[in-house]
Each structure stands twice: as C-alpha cells, then as structure tokens.
C-alpha positions as CSV (number, residue, x, y, z in Angstrom):
1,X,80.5,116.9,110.6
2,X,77.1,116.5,108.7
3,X,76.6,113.1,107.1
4,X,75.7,112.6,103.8
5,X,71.9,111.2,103.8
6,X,71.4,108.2,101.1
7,X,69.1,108.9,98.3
8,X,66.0,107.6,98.0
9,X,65.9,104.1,96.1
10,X,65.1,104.5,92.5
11,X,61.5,104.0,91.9
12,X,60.9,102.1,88.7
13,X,57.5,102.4,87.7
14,X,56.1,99.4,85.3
15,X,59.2,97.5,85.4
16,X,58.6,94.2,86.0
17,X,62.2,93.2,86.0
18,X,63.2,95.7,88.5
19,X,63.1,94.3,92.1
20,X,62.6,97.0,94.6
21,X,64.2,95.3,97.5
22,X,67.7,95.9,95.9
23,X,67.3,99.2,95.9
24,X,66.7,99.2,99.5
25,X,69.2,97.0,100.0
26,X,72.0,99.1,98.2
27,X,71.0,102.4,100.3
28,X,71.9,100.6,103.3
29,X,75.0,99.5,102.4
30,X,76.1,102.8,100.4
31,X,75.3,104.2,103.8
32,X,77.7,102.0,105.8
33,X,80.4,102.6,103.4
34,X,80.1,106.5,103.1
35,X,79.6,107.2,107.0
36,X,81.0,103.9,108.9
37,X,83.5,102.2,105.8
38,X,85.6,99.7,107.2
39,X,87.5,101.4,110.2
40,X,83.8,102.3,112.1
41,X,80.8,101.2,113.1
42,X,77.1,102.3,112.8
43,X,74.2,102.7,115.3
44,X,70.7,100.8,114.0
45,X,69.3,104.0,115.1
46,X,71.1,106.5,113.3
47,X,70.6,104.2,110.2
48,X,67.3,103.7,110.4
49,X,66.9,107.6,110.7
50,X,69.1,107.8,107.9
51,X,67.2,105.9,105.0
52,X,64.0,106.6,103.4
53,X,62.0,103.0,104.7
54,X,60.6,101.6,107.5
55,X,62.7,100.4,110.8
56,X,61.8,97.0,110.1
57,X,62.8,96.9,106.4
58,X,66.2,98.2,107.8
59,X,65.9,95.2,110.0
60,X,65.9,92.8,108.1
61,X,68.2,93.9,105.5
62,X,70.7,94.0,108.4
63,X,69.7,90.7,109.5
64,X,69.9,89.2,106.1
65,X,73.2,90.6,105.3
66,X,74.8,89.1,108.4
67,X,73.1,85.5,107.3
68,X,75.4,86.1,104.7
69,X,78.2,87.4,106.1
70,X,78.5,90.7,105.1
71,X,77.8,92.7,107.7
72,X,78.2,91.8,111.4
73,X,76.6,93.2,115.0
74,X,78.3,93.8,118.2
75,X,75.6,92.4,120.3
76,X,77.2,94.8,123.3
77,X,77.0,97.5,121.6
78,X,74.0,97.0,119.2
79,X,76.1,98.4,116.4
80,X,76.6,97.4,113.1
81,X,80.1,97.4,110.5
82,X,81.1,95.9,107.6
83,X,82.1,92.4,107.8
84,X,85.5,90.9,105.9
85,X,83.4,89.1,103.5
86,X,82.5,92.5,102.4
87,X,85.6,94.3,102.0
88,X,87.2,90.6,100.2
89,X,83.9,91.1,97.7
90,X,84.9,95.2,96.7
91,X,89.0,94.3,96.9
92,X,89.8,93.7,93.8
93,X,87.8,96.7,92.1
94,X,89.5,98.6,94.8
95,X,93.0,97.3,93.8
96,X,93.1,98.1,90.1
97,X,91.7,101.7,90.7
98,X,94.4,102.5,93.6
99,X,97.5,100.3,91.1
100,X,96.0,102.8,87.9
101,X,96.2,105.7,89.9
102,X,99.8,105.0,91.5
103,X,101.1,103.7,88.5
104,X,101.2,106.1,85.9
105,X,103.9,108.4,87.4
106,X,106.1,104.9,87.4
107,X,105.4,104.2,83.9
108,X,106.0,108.1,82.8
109,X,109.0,107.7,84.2
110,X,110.1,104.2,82.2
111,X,108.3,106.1,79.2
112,X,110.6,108.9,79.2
113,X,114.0,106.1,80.5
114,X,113.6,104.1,77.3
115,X,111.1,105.8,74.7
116,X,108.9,102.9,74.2
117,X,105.5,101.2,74.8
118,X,104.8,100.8,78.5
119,X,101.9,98.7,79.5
120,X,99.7,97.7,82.6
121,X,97.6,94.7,82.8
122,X,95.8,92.3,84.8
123,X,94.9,88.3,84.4
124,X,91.1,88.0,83.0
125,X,89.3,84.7,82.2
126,X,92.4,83.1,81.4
127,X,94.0,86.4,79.5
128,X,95.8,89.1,79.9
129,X,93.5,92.4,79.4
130,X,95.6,95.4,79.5
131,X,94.3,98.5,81.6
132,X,96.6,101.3,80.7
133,X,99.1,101.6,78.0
134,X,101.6,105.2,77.7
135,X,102.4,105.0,73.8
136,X,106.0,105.3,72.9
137,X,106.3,108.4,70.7
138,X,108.2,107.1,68.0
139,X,106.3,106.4,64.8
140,X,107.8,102.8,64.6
141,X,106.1,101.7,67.2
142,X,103.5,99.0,67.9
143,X,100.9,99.0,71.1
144,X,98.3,97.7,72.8
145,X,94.6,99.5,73.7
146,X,93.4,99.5,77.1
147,X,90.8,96.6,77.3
148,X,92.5,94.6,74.6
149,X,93.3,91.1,75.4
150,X,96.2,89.1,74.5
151,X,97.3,84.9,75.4
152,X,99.1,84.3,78.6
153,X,101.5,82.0,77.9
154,X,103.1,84.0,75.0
155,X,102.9,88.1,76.4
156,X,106.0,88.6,79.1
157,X,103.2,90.4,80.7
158,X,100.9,87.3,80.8
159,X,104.2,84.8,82.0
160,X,105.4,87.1,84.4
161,X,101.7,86.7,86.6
162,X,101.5,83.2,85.5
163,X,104.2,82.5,86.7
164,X,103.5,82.9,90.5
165,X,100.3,82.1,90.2
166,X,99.7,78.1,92.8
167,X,100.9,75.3,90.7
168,X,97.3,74.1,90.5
169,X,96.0,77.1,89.0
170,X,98.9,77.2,86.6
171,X,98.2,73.8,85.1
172,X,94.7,74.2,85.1
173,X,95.3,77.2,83.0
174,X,97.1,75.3,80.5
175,X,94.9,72.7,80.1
176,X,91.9,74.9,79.5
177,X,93.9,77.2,77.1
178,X,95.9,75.8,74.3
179,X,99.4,77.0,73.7
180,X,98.1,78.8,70.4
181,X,101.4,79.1,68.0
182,X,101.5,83.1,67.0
183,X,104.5,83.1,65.7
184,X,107.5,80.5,65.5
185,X,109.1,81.4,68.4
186,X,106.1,80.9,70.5
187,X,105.8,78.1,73.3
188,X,103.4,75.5,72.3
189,X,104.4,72.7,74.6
190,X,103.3,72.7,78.1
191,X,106.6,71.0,79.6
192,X,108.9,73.7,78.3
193,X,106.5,76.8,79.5
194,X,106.6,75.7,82.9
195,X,110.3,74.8,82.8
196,X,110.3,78.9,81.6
197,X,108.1,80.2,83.9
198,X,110.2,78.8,86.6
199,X,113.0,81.0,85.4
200,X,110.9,83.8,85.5
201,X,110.2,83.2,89.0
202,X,113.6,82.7,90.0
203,X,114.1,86.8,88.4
204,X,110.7,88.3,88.8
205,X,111.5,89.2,85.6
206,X,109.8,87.8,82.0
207,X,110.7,88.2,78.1
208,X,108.6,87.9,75.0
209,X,111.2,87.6,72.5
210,X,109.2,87.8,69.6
211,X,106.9,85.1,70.9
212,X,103.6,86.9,70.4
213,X,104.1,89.2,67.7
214,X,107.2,88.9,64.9
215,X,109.5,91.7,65.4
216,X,108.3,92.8,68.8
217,X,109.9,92.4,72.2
218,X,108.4,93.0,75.3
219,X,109.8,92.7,79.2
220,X,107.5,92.7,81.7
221,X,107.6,91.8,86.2
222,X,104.7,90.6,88.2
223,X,103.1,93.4,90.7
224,X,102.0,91.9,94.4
225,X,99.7,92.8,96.7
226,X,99.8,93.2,100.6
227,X,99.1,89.6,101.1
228,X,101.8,88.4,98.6
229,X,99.2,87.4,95.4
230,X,99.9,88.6,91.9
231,X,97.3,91.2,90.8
232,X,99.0,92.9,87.8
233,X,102.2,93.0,85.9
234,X,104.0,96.0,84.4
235,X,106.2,96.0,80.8
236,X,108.1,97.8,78.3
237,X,107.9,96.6,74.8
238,X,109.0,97.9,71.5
239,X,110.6,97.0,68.1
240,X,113.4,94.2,68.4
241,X,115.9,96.2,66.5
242,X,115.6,98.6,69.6
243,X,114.9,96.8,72.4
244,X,117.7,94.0,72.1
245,X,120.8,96.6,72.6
246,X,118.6,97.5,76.2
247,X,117.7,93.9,77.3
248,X,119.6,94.2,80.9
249,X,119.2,97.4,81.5
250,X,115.0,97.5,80.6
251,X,115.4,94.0,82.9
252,X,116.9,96.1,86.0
253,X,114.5,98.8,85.7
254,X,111.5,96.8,85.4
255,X,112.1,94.8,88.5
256,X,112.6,97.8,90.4
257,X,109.0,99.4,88.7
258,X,107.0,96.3,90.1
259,X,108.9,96.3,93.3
260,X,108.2,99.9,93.8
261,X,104.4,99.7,92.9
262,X,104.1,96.7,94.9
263,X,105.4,98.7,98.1
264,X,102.9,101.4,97.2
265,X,100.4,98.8,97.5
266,X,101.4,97.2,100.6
267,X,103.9,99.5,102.2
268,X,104.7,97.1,105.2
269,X,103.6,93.8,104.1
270,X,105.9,91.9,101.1
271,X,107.4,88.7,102.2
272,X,110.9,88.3,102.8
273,X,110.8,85.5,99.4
274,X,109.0,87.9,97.2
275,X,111.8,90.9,98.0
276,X,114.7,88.0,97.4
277,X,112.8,87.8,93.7
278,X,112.8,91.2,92.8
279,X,116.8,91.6,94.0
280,X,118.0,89.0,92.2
281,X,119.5,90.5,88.5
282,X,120.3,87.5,86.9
C-alpha cells in the first residue's frame, strides 16, 4: 500500500513571526504518525525520502526530538518510532474525541429512559466545561451549551470527578477556588464538601440538589480511563419537580452509563476498586 507523502511545510513569505524550522519539524512527525503511529517503526531512509528537506535537516530533527524524548532509535536496527512521551503529550486530545464519539449512543439512550437534559463534561482550570449536552425535549427545561463552564464543587458533574481526584489535588482545588454560594443549598465550607465527596466515592454516584441552580437537580458518575484516572463525568439533570420522583432509579442508571463508557474506554483494564464503586447502589 502507497503511503501518503507529507506536504510541503508552509512557506510564509514576510513573516517575521513565522519560524520555519517548525514547519519542518511538524512534517516529520505528521509522517511518523500517519505511516509508523504508535504500533511501528520508521526507516531514516524512507523518511528522509519522504519529506521535502535535506537528509541532514531530517537529522537533526530526529536527533533533537529524542533529546527530548519524543521519539526514540533502535540503534540495531537504525529505525525510528514514537516514544511514550509522545503518545502521554496527544492522550488527552485523543480521549475526549474517542469518549464524544462513544458516548452519544449512551446518552441517547438515558435521553430517551428519562426525557431530560443529559450532559458530558470534563475538568478545565479548575471547572467543569461541558463538551456535549442532548437537550431534553420538554419546554420546561433548563441546559447547558457545549463549552460552557460551571463551579466544581456545586455541579454533581463537577463533585463526581472531584471526588476521585488524589487528596492533594483536591485540597489544592479548594483552596485556589472559593466555595462561591449560588444558591442556599450550595456547599460553602470546605470540611463538609470533602465529608460529601467521600460519599460520592463510596457510590460513584453524585447529586446537585439544587445546589447550583434553584429548582434544578442534576445526577451525575465519574468516567475512568484505562489507567484508573478520572477524565470525564456523565449526568442527567432536569426540573426538581421531575427529577425527585426518579432519584434511585436516574442513580442506577447513571452508574451503569459511566461504567459502560468507561469499559469502552479501557475494555480490559478497570481496577478491581473502581468496579466495587460503580456496583455499589446505596
């Protein structure tokens, strides 16, 4: 099979911002990553053949990137791959396109189960920032936008990550983000939102009972991935008047939305402890 030949670097004529070197830079690695990836690795020489610049150039980008650690050689072979460093760098990104793409069937399905607001979101600089939200069709109804940004420690979304986040990076989080009253039933006291994230982790499972916005409840569990960290967390929200006659039953089905997202993730790879969590109904 033919490979795909890298284009030719930008040129950027009477730019003095524009540093060619990254250009070159960029081919090589777009190169290792459409015709090596992570599971093989490349020859200098069909590299080199591959990119519009000089042999040398292509040396020492290769050499500079494993000074840095993102590519590495086997000397026996002479042949480049991508290093771990690398594929750490581009995870993330990688994560939240594969958990969007997975996830909507899962929330279609609690969309159509209950009738209200599902939501998708991710911790950002200290917030939660919500990347996909299905509406609930009902004209009472009241929802986030994808991008918007809410407080952690009064969303069920932003408690439920929180929550199994290291202790450190929990208290740090408090102390750089006041407990900002939004309503009167919001947690404002650092004591008692540990003592309530520790019941979330003991269920996998966190409410917002009216705790970010009066009259709204939302339920939401954390998502994992294949090494056991918290990337995301899933919910259902809606009016109170509708959402308190559902409370266990929204609860059950949440737990098993995040449990099954979190196997598409990482198919093989979910502790023992994190599996217990998402079992236990409380």
């Amino acid at each position: 099979m033919s490979k795909r030949r890298p284009k030719e670097p930008r040129r950027v004529q009477a730019d003095k911002n524009y540093i060619e070197v990254m250009g070159k830079i960029f081919a090589v690695l777009e190169y290792f990553v459409e015709n090596g990836g992570s599971q093989r690795a490349v020859s200098f020489a069909d590299l080199a053949r591959s990119v519009p610049f000089a042999r040398s150039t292509v040396h020492r980008i290769l050499y500079s990137l494993e000074k840095l650690g993102y590519v590495q050689k086997d000397e026996f072979r002479s042949r480049y791959e991508l290093a771990p460093k690398f594929l750490e760098l581009t995870a993330p990104a990688n994560h939240f396109r594969r958990l969007q793409s997975i996830s909507r069937s899962v929330m279609q399905q609690l969309l159509l189960r209950f009738g209200e607001t599902i939501n998708l979101g991710v911790l950002d600089d200290n917030q939660v920032t919500y990347i996909e939200v299905l509406q609930s069709p009902s004209s009472l109804r009241i929802a986030a936008v994808p991008g918007e940004r809410n407080p952690v420690h009064c969303t069920a979304l932003g408690k439920a990550m929180l929550a199994f986040l290291p202790e450190t990076e929990i208290h740090r989080l408090c102390e750089h983000s006041p407990l900002i009253r939004r309503t009167p039933k919001t947690i404002t006291q650092k004591k008692h939102l540990l003592e309530h994230l520790s019941s979330v982790r003991e269920r996998a499972v966190a409410l917002d009972m009216e705790e970010n916005v009066t009259g709204v409840i939302c339920i939401a569990s954390p998502i994992f991935d294949q090494q056991g960290k918290v990337i995301a967390g899933i919910s259902v929200s809606g009016p109170a008047s509708r959402m308190l006659p559902k409370l266990a039953p929204v609860q059950e089905e949440i737990r098993n939305a995040a449990l099954d997202l979190s196997r598409m993730l990482s198919p093989s790879a979910l502790s023992t402890n994190i599996l217990s969590h998402y079992r236990r109904t409380g």
